[in-house]
C-alpha positions, 0 to 999 in steps of 0.5 A: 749084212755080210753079203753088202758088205761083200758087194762094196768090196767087189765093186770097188776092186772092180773099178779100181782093177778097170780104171788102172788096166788098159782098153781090153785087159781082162777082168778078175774072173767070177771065182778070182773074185768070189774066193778074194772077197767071200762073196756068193756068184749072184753078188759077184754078178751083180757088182760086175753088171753095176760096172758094166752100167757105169761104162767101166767094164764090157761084158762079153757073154761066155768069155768073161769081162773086159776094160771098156773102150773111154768113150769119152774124153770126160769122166762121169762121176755117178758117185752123186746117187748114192748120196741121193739115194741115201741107206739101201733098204735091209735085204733088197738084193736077197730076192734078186740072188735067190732068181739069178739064173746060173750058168748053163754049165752049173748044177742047180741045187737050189732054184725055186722052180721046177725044171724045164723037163718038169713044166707042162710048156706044150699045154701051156703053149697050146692055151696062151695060143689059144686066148691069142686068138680070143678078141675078148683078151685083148681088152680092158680087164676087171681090176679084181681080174677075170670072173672064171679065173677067181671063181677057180681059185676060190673053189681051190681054197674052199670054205666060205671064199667066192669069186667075188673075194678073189684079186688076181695078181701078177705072181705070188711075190706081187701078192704079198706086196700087195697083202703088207702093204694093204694090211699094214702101216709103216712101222707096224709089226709082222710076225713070220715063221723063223725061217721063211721065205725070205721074199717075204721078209723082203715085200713086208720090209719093203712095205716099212714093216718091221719084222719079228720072227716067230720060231718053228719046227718040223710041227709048224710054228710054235703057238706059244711063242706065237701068243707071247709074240702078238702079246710083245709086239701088238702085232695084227699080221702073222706070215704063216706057210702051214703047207710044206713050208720054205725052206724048211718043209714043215706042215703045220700039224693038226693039233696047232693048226686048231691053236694059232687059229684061236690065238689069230682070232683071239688077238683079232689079226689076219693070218696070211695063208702062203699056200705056195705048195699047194700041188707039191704033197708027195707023202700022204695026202695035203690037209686042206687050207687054214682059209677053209676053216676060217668062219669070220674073215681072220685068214688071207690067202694067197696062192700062186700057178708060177710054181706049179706050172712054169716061172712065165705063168705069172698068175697068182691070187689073193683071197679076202672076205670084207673090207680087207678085201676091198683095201687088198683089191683097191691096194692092188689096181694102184701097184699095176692096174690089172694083169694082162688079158691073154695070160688069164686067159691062158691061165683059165683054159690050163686049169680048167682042162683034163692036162691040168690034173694029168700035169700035178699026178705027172709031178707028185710021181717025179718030185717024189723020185727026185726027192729020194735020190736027192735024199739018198746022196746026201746020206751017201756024201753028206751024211754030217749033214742033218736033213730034215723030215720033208712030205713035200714041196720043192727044198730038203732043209740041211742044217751044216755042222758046227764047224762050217760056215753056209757063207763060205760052203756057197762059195766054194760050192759056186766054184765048182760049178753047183748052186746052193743058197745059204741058210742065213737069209732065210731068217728074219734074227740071227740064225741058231746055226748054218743052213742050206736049202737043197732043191729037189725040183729043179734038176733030174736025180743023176744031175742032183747025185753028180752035184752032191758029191762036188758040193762033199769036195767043197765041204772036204776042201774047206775042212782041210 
C-alpha cells in the first residue's frame, strides 16, 4: 500500500538524518516530513515513534524530536526482525491511523468518537464509582459475562435473542475479531460492503480470510451482486452495517433488507449484523435489527456502548443462537478470558438508569445540529465536493473531484492543522474514485466550520 511504502521512506530518512546529525540536533519536523515523502501525520507519528524505540531519536513532547545521546559505545542492529518477522500483514496499521490521537491544537474533522463535550463522563463516572465499591465486582465473572448485562442486550436486539445468546466483549473491534475468527477458517472468503469500516477489513484479514467487497449505495448493499458474490466465492460470511453504515452513511432500505435476508438464507451463511449506530438516528426514526427479523439463527450481531457513550467504556456484545454461539463464546474466553468485573458493572448501572435515555435524546439533538452546520460549510467552501445523503450516525461521505487525489488532501490538510481521513482504506478493491469521511461528532459546529474552511485552502492550494 502506498501509505507502507511512505512509512520505509520515512524511516529510513529518519535514521539516516539521526545517525549523520549530532547528539541534540533537531530532527525534520512532522510537516517537513509529511510534505517530503507524501505521507499522512499518523504514518509520520509512527515512523518517528518506531525510531525513537531504536534509541535514535529523543521525543521531547510539544517540542518536537531530537538526535539521542549514543548511550552505548555498540551499535544495536535490530535490522534481524524484519527478516524474522517476515511480510507485514495488508493494512495492520490502517486501525492504529484511524485512532491516533491529534494534537491539541488540530481540528478533528474525523474521529470515531463523540466529543468530549458530548459524552455522559459524570454518569459514567458516578456508576463505575459505584460498581468500585460492590465486592461482587471484583470477582471471577462468567466468560459469557454478567447475566443483567446480556439480558440488555438481547432485549435491545429484540426477536428471538436471550441472554443466554449474548457474550460480553471488550469493544466492538474485539467483537468482530472474535465473529471472524470463530466463524471463519483460514483462506475462507468474507463478503464486506464496498466500502466498510475498514476495522473489519482488518480483524477479517487478521483472521487469514479473504476479503471480497460487495458493492453499495445510498440504499445499502446491492443484493444482486450480493447473490453473484456467494455464488463466485462460496462465501458463508457477509460483514453488513444495515444502520448508517461507516463511512458512508447508508441504511439498508426496506425493500433489500427482506432480499439479502432470502439470499443469507438461501445460500445457508451468517450475516454479521454491525449495529455500530444504534443510538445515532437523527432523521426519522431507526428501523429495527436484521437480528429481530431473524427466525433460524442465519444473523450474528454485534453492538457496541464505546461509541455511544465514551472510548473508555469498552463494552460491547455479540449475539448468537446455536451452536455458533457456543464457538463465538468458547472463540472469545481464548482471546481474553472474560472483561473485567467493575466495567460491567459500571456498564449495567448506566444503561439501566433514567440518564441513559436523557443521554441518547441529549445526542440526537447535538448530532443533528452539528450534522447541518458540518453540512452547511462544506455547501459554503466545499460545494465541488458531493456529500452524500446521511439521517444518521457520526460521518458525512464526500466523494473529491476527478482531479484531487484523498492521499495528498490529507496531507495538506494535516498541514494546516485539520484532521481528515482518506477515503481509500475504506474499501477493501481499488476504490471508483477519491473520498473523505468528514465527522460531525467530534467537535462543536464553530469548530467544524473553522476546519472546513482550511481544509477549501488545502484543496485550493493543491490546485494551484
Amino acid at each position: 500500500m502506498d501509505e507502507d511504502n511512505a512509512a520505509a521512506r520515512v524511516i529510513e530518512h529518519l535514521r539516516a538524518a539521526a545517525r549523520s546529525g549530532h547528539v541534540g540536533d533537531r530532527m525534520p519536523s512532522v510537516r517537513e516530513l509529511m510534505a517530503r515523502h507524501r505521507a499522512s501525520p499518523a504514518t509520520v507519528q509512527q515512523a518517528i515513534q518506531r525510531v525513537a524505540a531504536e534509541g535514535l531519536v529523543e521525543v521531547r513532547p510539544g517540542r518536537g524530536s531530537y538526535v539521542a545521546p549514543r548511550t552505548s559505545a555498540v551499535s544495536h542492529d535490530l535490522s534481524w526482525q524484519a527478516v524474522a518477522l517476515g511480510e507485514g500483514r495488508p493494512g495492520e496499521d490502517l486501525v492504529a491511523s484511524l485512532l491516533a490521537v491529534p494534537k491539541p491544537e488540530a481540528i478533528p474533522l474525523t474521529s470515531g468518537y463523540l466529543d468530549p463535550a458530548l459524552q455522559p463522563v459524570d454518569a459514567l463516572g458516578a456508576a463505575l464509582s459505584r460498581a468500585a465499591r460492590r465486592p461482587a465486582s471484583w470477582g471471577r465473572v462468567p466468560v459469557e459475562g454478567r447475566e443483567e448485562l446480556r439480558a440488555w442486550f438481547a432485549k435491545e436486539a429484540g426477536g428471538e435473542l436471550r441472554a443466554g445468546d449474548i457474550t460480553v466483549c471488550a469493544g466492538a473491534q474485539e467483537a468482530l475479531a472474535t465473529v471472524f475468527r470463530g466463524l471463519g477458517d483460514r483462506g475462507d472468503a468474507v463478503l464486506v460492503e464496498s466500502p466498510t469500516y475498514l476495522g473489519a477489513i482488518a480483524a477479517a484479514r487478521d483472521a487469514g480470510l479473504k476479503v471480497v467487497p460487495v458493492p453499495a449505495d445510498q440504499d445499502g448493499v446491492r443484493p444482486d451482486l450480493l447473490q453473484a458474490a456467494f455464488e463466485r466465492t462460496g462465501a458463508k460470511i457477509f460483514y453488513c452495517q444495515p444502520l448508517h453504515a461507516n463511512p458512508h452513511g447508508a441504511v439498508l432500505s426496506d425493500e433489500r433488507r427482506a432480499e439479502v435476508m432470502r439470499i443469507v438464507r438461501a445460500v445457508g451463511a451468517f450475516l454479521v449484523e454491525d449495529d455500530w449506530a444504534r443510538g445515532f438516528t437523527v432523521d426519522g426514526t431507526a428501523p429495527p435489527t436484521l437480528v429481530s427479523q431473524d427466525t433460524d439463527g442465519h444473523v450474528v450481531y454485534v453492538r457496541s456502548l464505546t461509541k455511544v457513550a465514551a472510548p473508555g467504556l469498552r463494552v460491547a456484545a455479540i449475539g448468537a443462537r446455536g451452536p455458533a454461539g457456543i464457538r463465538l463464546k468458547n472463540t472469545r474466553s481464548r482471546q481474553d478470558l472474560y472483561v473485567a468485573g467493575p466495567l460491567q458493572e459500571a456498564a449495567i448501572d448506566f444503561v439501566t438508569s433514567p440518564v441513559w435515555r436523557r443521554h441518547l435524546r441529549t445526542l440526537q439533538q447535538a448530532l443533528r445540529s452539528r450534522r447541518d452546520a458540518l453540512r452547511r460549510a462544506l455547501g459554503e467552501h466545499l460545494p465541488e465536493l458531493d456529500v452524500a445523503r446521511s439521517s444518521g450516525g457520526l460521518h458525512l461521505w464526500a466523494q473529491l473531484p476527478d482531479d484531487v487525489d484523498d492521499l495528498e488532501l490529507t496531507t495538506a490538510a494535516a498541514a494546516r492543522d485539520v484532521v481528515v481521513f482518506p477515503g481509500r482504506p475504506w474499501f477493501a478493491a481499488e476504490p471508483p474514485g477519491s473520498f473523505l469521511r468528514l465527522t460531525y461528532g467530534g467537535a462543536p459546529e464553530h469548530v467544524l466550520a473553522e476546519g472546513v474552511r482550511r481544509l477549501a485552502d488545502a484543496l485550493s492550494t493543491l490546485r494551484r
